[in-house]
N, C-alpha and C positions, 0 to 999 in steps of 0.2 A: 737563493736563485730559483727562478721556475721554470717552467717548460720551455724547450727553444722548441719549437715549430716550425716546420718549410712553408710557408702559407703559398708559394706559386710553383707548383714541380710537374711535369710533365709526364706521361705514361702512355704508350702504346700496346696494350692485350695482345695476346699473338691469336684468339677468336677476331678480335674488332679488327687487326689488318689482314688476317684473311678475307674476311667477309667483304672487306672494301677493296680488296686487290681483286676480286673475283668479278665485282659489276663496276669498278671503274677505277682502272691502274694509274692515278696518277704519276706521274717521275718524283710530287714529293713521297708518295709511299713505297714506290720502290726504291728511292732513298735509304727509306727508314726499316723496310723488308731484313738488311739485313744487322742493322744493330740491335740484335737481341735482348741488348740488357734492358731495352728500353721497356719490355713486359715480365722480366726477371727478378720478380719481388724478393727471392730470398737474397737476392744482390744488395739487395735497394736497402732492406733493413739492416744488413752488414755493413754498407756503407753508409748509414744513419749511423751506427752504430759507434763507426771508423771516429766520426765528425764529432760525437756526442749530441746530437741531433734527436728529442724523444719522436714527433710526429712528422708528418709530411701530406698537404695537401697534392691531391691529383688530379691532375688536371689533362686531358684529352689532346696530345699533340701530336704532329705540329697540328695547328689548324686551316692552314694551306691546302691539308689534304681535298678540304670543299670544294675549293675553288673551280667552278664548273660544272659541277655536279647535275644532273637533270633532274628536277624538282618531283618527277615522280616518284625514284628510289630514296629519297630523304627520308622519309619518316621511319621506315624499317630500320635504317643502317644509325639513324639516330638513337632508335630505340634500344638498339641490339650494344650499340658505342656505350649508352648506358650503362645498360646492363652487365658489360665488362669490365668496366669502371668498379663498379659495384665489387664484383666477382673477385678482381685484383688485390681490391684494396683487404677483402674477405680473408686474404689471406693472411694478413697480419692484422686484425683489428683493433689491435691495440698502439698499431704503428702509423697507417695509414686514413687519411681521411678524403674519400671520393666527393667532387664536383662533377654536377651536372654538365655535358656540353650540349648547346642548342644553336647551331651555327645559323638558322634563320629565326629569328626574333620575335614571330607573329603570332598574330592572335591564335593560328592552326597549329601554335606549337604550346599555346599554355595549357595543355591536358599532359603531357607529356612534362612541362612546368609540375604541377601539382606532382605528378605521378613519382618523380624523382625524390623532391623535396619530400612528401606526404607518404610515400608507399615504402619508395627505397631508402629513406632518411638520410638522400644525401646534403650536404654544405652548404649547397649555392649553384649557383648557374654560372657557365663559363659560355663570355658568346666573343665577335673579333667585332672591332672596330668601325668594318664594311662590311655590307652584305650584296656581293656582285656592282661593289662600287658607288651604295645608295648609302647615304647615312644616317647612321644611328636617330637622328630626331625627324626623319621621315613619319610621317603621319600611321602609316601602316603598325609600327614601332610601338608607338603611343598603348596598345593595350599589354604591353611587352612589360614597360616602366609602370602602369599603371599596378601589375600584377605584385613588380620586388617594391613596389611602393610599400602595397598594404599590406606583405606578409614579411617586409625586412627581411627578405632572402639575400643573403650577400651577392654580389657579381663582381667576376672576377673575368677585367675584360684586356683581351690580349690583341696586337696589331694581325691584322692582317693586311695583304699586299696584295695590288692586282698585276695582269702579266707586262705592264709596261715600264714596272721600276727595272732598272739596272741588276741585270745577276752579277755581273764583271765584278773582281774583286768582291764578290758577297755583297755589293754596296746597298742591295735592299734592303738587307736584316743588319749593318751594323748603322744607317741613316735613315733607310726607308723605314722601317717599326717606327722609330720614335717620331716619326714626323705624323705615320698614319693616327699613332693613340693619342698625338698632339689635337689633329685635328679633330678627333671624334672627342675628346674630352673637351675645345674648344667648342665646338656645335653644339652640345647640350649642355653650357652652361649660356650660351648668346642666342640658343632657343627656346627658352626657357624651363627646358625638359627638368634638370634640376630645381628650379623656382616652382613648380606644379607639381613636384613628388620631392617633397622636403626627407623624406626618412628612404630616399637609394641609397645606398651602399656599395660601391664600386670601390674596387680593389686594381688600382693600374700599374702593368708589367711598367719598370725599369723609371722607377718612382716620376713617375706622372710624367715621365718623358723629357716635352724640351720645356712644359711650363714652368716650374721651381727657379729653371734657369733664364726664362725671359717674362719675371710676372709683371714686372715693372711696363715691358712692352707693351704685355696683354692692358694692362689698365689704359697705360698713354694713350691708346689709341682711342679704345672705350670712352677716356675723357674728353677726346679729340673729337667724339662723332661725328660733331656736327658741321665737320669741314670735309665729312667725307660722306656726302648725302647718298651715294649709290652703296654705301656698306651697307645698309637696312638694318642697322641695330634694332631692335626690339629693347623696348624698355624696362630695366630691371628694377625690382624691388631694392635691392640691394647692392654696393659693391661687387664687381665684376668678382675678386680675386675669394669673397667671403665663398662662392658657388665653391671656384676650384678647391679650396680650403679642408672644404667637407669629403671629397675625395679623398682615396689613401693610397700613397704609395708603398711599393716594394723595393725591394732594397736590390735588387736584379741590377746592379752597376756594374759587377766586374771586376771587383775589389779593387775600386775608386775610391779614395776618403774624400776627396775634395769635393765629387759629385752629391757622396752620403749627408755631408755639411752644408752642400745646398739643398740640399730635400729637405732635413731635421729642419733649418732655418723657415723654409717654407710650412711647410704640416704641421709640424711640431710633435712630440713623441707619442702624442696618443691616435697620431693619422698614418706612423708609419707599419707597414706588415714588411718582417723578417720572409725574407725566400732567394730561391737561389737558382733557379733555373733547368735545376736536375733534371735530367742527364744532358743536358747539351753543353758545351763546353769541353775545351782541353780535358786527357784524361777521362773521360768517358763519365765528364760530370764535375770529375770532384774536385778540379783545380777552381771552378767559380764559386764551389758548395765554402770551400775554404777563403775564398778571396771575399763571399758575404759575410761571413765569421769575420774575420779579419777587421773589416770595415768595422761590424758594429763596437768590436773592442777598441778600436785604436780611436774613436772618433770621442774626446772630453763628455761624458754623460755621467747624471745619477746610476747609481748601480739600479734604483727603481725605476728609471725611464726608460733604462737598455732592458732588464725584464719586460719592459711592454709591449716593446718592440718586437724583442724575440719569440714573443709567446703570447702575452697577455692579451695584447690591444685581437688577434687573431681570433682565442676562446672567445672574448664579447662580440668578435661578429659572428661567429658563427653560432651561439649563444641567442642570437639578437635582442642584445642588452644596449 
């Protein structure tokens, strides 16, 4: 058996939410102000430990915290979020593995790009969905893709929400997410964003969302174009569903099999990454950490295709093999 790996876990530094409650307190950081464990790495590795869990990617949460943010204080508190990342993961080096975050996408952020990947040796870049409501295959973007194009830096891209979804019932984090990563994963394969950088590597929260589960749709309609002359498809090289294909989901379901069964069906075992959402969730984490466990054993596989999942298929992207 080989490495299980968290490939999507979430970490707040108690430097990185100081620093951002000080120039700009949103309510989701004061949320988060007081769940400690959320920067409590000797925790973190206990309860890796709890799970039989050996690594855990890290990843900058929530990323709601942006939302708003005035464009002049970004680059420091980006840089400093970093930095923490870094610092956190320092702690255990043997257990933890830190993602870049870079919550605006642009060309004034790929020195900061390099500086992470190249300087700090971090994993990947972690960015959301929207950026103030613009999407991902906005032209501005373009040197963004261009960049994980030609260095196969993994990205590892998570929803975000703007303030008009539904808070009532949570309803924006358990339909709003999957709709938002829906559509941003939809955009850049019907913008050709994917078709013009064949070697992206994106890594999508809560295994690709609602597409595994309506690809059939996505196509129908694609084959349908031409009764729908104000859709503006853009012409593909290829099969609509081959773009999505190339994306990998996470296994962030919840300990769903039936969900898990339609992802594998869809990806197939060398597109999916094992994760679990850490800490959020019942139990301060660890009822989802266990409910992804779960999924991956109960669901009929090779004992060599469940190792890929849990671990493997994650080493090669970060690897970028």
């Amino acid at each position: 058996m080989g490495l299980i790996i968290d490939g999507f876990a979430h970490v707040m530094p108690k430097r990185c939410l100081e620093a951002m409650l000080k120039v700009y307190p949103t309510v989701e950081l004061k949320e988060l102000a007081p769940l400690t464990y959320f920067g409590d790495m000797d925790n973190r590795a206990r309860v890796l430990d709890k799970h039989g869990i050996d690594k855990q990617v890290l990843t900058l949460g929530r990323p709601s915290v942006w939302l708003g943010m005035p464009r002049d204080i970004l680059p420091g508190l980006v840089r400093l979020a970093n930095d923490s990342i870094v610092e956190a993961a320092n702690e255990h080096p043997d257990r933890f593995i830190p993602v870049a975050h870079i919550p605006v996408p642009t060309e004034e952020y790929l020195a900061e790009f390099d500086r992470c990947i190249n300087e700090l040796g971090m994993a990947g870049i972690h960015i959301v969905s929207n950026v103030d409501g613009k999407a991902l295959d906005a032209p501005e973007f373009r040197p963004f893709w261009a960049k994980a194009n030609a260095t196969k830096a993994p990205i590892w891209l998570h929803p975000q929400l703007q303030e008009d979804w539904s808070q009532q019932y949570v309803l924006d984090k358990i339909f709003g997410w999957l709709y938002e990563t829906s559509m941003a994963l939809a955009r850049l394969v019907f913008s050709g964003v994917l078709q013009e950088f064949p070697d992206l590597r994106i890594v999508t929260h809560h295994m690709g969302a609602m597409i595994p589960h309506f690809s059939e749709r996505i196509k129908g309609f694609y084959d349908a174009r031409a009764i729908f002359p104000r859709s503006l498809f853009p012409p593909l090289e290829r099969d609509p569903l081959d773009y999505f294909k190339r994306l990998y989901g996470d296994t962030v379901l919840n300990g769903a099999v039936h969900a898990m069964e339609c992802g594998y069906k869809f990806f197939g075992p060398e597109q999916i990454i094992f994760a679990t959402d850490y800490p959020f969730g019942p139990e301060q984490g660890e009822a989802w950490m266990k409910g992804a466990l779960d999924q991956v054993k109960a669901i009929d596989l090779p004992q060599t295709e469940k190792d890929m999942i849990l671990g493997g298929n994650l080493i090669r992207l970060i690897e970028r093999r």
